[in-house]
C-alpha positions in Angstrom: 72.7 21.7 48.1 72.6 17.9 49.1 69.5 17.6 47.3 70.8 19.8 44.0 73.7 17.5 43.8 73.3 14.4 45.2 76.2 14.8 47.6 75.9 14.2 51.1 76.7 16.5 53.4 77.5 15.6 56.6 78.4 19.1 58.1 78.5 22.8 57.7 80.2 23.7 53.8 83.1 25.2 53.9 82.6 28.8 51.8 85.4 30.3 50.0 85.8 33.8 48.7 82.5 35.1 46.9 80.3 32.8 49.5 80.8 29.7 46.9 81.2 26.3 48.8 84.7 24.7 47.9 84.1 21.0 48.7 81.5 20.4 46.9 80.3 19.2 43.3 79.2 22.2 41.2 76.8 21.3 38.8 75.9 22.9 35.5 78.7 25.1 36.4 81.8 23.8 33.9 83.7 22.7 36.9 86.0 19.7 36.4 87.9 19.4 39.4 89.3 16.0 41.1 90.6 14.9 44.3 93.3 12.0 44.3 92.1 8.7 45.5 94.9 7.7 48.4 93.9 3.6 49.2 90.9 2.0 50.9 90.8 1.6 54.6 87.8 -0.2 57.1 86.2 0.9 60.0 85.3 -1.3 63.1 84.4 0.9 66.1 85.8 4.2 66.3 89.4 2.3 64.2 89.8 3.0 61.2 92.6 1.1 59.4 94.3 1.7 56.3 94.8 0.3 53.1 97.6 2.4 51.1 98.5 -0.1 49.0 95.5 -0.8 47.5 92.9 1.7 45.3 94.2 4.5 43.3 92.4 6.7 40.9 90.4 10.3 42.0 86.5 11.5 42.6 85.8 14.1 39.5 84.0 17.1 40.6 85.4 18.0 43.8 87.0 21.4 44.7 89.0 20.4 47.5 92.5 21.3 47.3 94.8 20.0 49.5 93.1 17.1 49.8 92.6 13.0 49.4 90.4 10.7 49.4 90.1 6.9 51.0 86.9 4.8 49.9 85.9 2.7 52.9 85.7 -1.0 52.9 82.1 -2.3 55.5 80.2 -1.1 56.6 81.7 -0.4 60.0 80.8 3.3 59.5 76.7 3.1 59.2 74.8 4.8 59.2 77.2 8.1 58.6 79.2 6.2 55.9 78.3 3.2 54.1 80.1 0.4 51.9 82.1 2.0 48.8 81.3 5.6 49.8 84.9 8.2 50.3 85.9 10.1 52.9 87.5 12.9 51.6 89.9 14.8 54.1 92.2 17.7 54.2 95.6 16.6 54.9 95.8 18.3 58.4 93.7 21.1 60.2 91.9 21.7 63.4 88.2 20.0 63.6 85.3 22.3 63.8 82.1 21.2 66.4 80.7 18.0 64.8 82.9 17.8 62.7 83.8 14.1 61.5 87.9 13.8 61.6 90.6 11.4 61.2 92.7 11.3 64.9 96.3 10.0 64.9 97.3 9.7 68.3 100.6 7.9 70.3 98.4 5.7 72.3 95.6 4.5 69.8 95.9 3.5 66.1 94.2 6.4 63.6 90.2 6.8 64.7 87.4 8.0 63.3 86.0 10.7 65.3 83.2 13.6 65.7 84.8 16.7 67.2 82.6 17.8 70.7 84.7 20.0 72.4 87.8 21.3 73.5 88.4 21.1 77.5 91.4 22.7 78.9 94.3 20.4 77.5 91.8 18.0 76.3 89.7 17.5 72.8 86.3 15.5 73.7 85.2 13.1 70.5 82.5 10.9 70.0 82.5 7.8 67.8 80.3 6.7 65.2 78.9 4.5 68.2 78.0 7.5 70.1 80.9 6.2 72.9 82.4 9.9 73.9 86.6 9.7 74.2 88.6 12.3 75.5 92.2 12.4 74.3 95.1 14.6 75.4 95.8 17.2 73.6 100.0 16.1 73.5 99.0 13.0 72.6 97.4 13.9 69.2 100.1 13.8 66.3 97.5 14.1 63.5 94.4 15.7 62.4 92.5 14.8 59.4 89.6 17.0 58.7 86.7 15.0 56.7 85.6 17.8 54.6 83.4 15.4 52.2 81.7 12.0 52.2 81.4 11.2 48.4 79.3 8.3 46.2 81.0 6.0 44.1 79.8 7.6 41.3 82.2 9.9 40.9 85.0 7.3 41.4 87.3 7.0 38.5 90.0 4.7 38.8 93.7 4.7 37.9 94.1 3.4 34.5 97.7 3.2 34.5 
């Protein structure tokens, strides 16, 4: 599919009903959907801080409802995400095994993560560094699925 479309994809697709994938571009298929772009935001380490203020527009192509996107800013995520590339992520869920996800906790400002495993009251994550983290369970106030890292070539911005 990656190669069909020149999307990458990091993890397992998401299938709807009918076995279709539903956060990916469609090619050749007459599909015209889009996915609001929500700001910019940099990663440094596992940190990932945002810019709201900043970028608006959407990716075209993209069947993700319930979704946004956030092009990144660095290249603090390399190799998994590079300079100008979007993260598109559902706007709360529970993370899938190796699955990349946005973590919103009371301790730490919002990280990027990869989902390991879940451990009594405990979810175990690994950054884009490879460092593992474990983080409480009652300390987690938001999830962030990543259900798509997209190219800038299917940015188009706000013209307003």
């Amino acid at each position: 599919i990656a190669a069909e479309t020149g999307f990458p994809l990091p993890h397992e697709v998401e299938l709807g009903q009918g076995g279709q994938p539903v956060s990916v571009p469609r090619t050749g298929e007459g599909f015209h959907g889009r996915v609001s772009v929500m700001g910019e935001a940099s990663i440094e380490g596992a940190n990932f801080t945002w810019d709201l203020d900043g970028l608006r527009g959407s990716l075209h192509g993209l069947n993700a409802s319930g979704a946004l996107a956030i092009r990144i800013k660095g290249d603090g995520g390399y190799p998994v995400i590079k300079h100008h590339q979007f993260l598109v992520v559902k706007e709360e869920g529970r993370p899938g095994f190796g699955e990349l996800c946005l973590i919103d906790s009371e301790l730490q400002p919002t990280r990027l993560l990869e989902f390991l495993a879940e451990q009594g009251s405990s979810w175990v994550f690994t950054t884009l560094h490879n460092e593992r983290i474990t983080i409480d369970k009652q300390d987690i106030v938001k999830v962030w699925p990543v259900i798509a890292i997209a190219s800038q070539s299917l940015w188009h911005p706000d013209l307003k």
